[in-house]
TORGUPA-929763 format. One record per residue: residue number from 1; residue in three letters; chain; x negated, y negated, z negated of N, C-alpha, C in turn. Coordinates in steps of 0.05 Angstrom, whole numbers, padded with zeros to 5 digits, always signed. Layout:
# TORGUPA-929763
NUM; ala; A; X; Y; Z; X; Y; Z; X; Y; Z
...
***
This chain:
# TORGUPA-929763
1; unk; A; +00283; -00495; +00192; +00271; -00468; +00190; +00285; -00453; +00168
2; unk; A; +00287; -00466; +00148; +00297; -00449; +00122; +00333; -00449; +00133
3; unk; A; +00347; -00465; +00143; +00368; -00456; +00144; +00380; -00429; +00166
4; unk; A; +00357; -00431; +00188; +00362; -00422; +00211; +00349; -00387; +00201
5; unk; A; +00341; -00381; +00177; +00340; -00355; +00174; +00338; -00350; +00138
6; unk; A; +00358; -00361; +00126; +00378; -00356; +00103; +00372; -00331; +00097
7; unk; A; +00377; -00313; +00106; +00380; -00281; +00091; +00354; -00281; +00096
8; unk; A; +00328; -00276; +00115; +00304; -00275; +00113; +00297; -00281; +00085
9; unk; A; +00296; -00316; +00072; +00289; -00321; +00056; +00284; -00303; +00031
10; unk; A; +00325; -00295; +00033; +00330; -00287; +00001; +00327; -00261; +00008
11; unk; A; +00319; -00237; +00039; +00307; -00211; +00033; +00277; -00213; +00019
12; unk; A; +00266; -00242; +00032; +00232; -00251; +00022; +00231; -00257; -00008
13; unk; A; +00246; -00267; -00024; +00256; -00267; -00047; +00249; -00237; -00065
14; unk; A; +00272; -00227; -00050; +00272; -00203; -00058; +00248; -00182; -00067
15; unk; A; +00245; -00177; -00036; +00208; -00158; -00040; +00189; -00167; -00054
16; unk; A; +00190; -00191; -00058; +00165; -00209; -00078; +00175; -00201; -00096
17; unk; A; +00201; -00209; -00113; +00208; -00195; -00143; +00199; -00162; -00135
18; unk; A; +00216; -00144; -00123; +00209; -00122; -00121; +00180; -00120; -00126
19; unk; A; +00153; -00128; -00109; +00121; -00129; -00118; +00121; -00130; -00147
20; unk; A; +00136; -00145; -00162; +00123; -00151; -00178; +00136; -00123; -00203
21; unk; A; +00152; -00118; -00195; +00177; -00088; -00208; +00162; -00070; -00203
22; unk; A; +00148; -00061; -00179; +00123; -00047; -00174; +00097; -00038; -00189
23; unk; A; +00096; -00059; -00202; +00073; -00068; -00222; +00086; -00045; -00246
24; unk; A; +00109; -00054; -00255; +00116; -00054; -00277; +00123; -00017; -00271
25; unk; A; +00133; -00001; -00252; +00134; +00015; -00245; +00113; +00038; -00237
26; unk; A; +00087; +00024; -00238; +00059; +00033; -00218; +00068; +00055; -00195
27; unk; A; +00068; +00038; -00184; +00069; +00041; -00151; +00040; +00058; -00131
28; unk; A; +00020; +00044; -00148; -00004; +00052; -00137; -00004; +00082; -00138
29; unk; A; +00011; +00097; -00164; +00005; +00129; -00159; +00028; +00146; -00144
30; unk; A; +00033; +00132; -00129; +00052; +00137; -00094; +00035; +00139; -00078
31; unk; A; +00009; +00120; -00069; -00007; +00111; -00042; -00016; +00136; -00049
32; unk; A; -00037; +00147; -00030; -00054; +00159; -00023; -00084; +00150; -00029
33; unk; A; -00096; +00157; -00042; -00127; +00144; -00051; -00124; +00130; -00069
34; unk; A; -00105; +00107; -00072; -00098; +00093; -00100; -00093; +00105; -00126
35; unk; A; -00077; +00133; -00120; -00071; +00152; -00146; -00096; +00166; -00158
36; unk; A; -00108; +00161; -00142; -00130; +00183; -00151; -00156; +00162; -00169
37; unk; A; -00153; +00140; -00164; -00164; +00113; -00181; -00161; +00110; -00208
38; unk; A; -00134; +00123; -00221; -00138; +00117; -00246; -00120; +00099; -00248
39; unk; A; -00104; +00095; -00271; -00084; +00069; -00275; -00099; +00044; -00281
40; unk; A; -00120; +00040; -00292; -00134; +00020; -00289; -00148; +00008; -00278
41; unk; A; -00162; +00019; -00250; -00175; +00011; -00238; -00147; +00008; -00202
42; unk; A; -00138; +00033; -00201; -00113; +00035; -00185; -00099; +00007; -00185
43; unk; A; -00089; +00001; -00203; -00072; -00025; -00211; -00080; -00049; -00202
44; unk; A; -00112; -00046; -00212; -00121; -00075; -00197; -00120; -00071; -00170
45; unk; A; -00135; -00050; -00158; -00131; -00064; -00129; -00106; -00062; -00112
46; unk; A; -00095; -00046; -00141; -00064; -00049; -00126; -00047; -00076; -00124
47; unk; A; -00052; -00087; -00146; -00051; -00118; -00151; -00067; -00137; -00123
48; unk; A; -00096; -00138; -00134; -00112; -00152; -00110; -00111; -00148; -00084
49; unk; A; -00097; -00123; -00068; -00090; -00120; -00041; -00067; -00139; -00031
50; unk; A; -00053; -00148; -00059; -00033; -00164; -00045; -00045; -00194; -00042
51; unk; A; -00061; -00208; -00054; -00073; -00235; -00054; -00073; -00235; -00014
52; unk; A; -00089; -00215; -00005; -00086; -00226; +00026; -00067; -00229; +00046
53; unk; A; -00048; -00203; +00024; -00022; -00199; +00053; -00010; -00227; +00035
54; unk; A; -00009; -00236; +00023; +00009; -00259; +00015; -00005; -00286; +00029
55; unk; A; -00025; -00288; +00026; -00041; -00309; +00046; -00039; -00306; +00073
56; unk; A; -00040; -00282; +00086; -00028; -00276; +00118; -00004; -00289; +00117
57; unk; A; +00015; -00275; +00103; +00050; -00281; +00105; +00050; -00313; +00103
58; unk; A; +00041; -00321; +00080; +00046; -00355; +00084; +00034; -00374; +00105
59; unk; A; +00006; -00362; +00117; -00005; -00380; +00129; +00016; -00374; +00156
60; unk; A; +00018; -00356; +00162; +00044; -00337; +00194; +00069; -00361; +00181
61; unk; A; +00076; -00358; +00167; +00106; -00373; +00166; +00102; -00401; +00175
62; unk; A; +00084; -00421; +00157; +00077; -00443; +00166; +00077; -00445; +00193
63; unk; A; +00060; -00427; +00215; +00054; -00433; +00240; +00082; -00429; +00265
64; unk; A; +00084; -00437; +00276; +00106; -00450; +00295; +00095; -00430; +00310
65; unk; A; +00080; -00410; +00317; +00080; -00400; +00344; +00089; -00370; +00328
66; unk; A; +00075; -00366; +00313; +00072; -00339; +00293; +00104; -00342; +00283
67; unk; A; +00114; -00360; +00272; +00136; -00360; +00248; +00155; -00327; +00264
68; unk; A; +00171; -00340; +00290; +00194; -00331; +00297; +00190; -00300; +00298
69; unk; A; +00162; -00286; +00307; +00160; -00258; +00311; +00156; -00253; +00286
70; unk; A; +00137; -00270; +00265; +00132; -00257; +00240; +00154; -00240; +00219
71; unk; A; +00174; -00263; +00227; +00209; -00267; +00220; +00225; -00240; +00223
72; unk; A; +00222; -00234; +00241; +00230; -00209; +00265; +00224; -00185; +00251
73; unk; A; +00197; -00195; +00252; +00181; -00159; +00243; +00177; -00154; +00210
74; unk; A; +00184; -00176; +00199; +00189; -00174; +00179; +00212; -00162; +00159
75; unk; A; +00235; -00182; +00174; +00258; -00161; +00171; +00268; -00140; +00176
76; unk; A; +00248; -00123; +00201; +00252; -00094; +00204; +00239; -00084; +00184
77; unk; A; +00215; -00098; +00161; +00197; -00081; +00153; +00217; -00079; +00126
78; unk; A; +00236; -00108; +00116; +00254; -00105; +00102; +00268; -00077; +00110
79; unk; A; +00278; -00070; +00118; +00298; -00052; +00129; +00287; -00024; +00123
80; unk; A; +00260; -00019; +00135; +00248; +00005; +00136; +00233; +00004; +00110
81; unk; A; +00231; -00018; +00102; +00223; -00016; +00069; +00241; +00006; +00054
82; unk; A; +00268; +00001; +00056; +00289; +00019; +00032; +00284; +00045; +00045
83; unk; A; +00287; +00062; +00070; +00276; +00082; +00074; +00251; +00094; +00075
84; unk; A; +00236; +00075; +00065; +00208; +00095; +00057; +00207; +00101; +00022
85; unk; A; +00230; +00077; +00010; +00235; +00088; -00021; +00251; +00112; -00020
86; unk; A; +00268; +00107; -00003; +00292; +00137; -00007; +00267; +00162; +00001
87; unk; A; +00256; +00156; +00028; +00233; +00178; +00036; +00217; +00192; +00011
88; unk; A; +00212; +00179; -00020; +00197; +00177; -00036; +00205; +00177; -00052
89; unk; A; +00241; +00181; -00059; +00257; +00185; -00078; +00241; +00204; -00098
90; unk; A; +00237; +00224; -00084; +00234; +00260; -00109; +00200; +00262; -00117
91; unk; A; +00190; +00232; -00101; +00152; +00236; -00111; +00148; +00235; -00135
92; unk; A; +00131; +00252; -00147; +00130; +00257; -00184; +00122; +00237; -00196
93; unk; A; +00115; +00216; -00183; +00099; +00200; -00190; +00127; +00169; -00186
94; unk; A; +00146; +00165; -00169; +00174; +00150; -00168; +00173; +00142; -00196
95; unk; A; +00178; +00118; -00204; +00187; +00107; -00217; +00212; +00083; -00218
96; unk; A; +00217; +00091; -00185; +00239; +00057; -00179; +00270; +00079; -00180
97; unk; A; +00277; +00083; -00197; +00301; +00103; -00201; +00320; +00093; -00216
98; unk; A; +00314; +00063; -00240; +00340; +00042; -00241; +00359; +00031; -00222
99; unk; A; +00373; +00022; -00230; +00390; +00007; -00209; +00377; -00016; -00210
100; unk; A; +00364; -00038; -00232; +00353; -00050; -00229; +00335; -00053; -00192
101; unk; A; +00317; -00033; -00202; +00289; -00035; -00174; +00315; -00019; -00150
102; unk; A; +00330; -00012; -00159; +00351; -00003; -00122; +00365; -00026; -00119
103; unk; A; +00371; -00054; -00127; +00378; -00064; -00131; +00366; -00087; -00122
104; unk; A; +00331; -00089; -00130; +00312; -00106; -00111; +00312; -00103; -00085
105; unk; A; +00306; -00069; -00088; +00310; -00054; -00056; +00322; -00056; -00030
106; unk; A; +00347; -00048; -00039; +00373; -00046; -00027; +00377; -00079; -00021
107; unk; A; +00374; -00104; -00031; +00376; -00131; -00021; +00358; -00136; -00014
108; unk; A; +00333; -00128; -00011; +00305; -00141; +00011; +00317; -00133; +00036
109; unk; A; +00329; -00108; +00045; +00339; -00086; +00064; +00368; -00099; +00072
110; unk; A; +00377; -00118; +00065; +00412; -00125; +00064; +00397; -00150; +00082
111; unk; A; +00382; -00168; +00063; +00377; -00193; +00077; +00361; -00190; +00107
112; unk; A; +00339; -00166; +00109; +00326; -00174; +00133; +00349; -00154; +00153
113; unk; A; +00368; -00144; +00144; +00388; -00135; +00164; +00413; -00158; +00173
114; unk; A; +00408; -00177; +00146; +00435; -00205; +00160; +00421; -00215; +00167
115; unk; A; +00393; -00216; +00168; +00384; -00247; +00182; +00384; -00245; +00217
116; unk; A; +00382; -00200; +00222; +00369; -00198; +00249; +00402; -00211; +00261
117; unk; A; +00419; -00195; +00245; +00448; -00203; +00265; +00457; -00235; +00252
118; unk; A; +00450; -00241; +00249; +00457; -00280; +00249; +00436; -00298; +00256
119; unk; A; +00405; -00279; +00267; +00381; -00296; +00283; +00403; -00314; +00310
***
């Protein structure tokens, strides 16, 4: 499994560091409804919204019927991930404008584009 989708991994790599660059960036006052929360209260559930998608994502990978589509749609979401940052480039509220976080970016977006053409 791990060899047969290599770039998946290290785009999956990627966006998880990126989540966590997010944090450090507050991301939450991008969403819609989240900004309007407050940096302290915003943060957490900007934080605690991920506890499930991370428990979806792992329990999907584990499963043999789920893995291969999960794989798939994942790496397009890699892909369409970097264009909804560029989409969000000039938001007043952007904070991923290092090379650092284009840098997370741009390789979550590299890997789930080598993995579709070397699936």
């Amino acid at each position: 499994m791990m060899v047969n989708h290599l770039w998946f991994w290290i785009g999956l790599c990627f966006i998880m560091v990126h989540e966590l660059d997010a944090i450090r960036c507050k991301e939450w006052r991008i969403f819609p409804g989240l900004s309007s929360l407050g940096d302290g209260f915003g943060s957490k559930i900007f934080i605690i919204a991920h506890i499930p998608l991370f428990i979806l994502l792992f329990f999907g990978l584990r499963s043999s019927v789920v893995h291969s589509y999960l794989v798939v749609g994942l790496d397009f979401f890699f892909i369409i991930h970097v264009f909804l940052h560029l989409a969000l480039y000039k938001h007043p509220e952007n904070k991923f404008k290092g090379v650092f976080s284009w840098s997370l970016i741009i390789a979550c977006g590299i890997g789930g584009f080598l993995d579709l053409i070397f699936f």
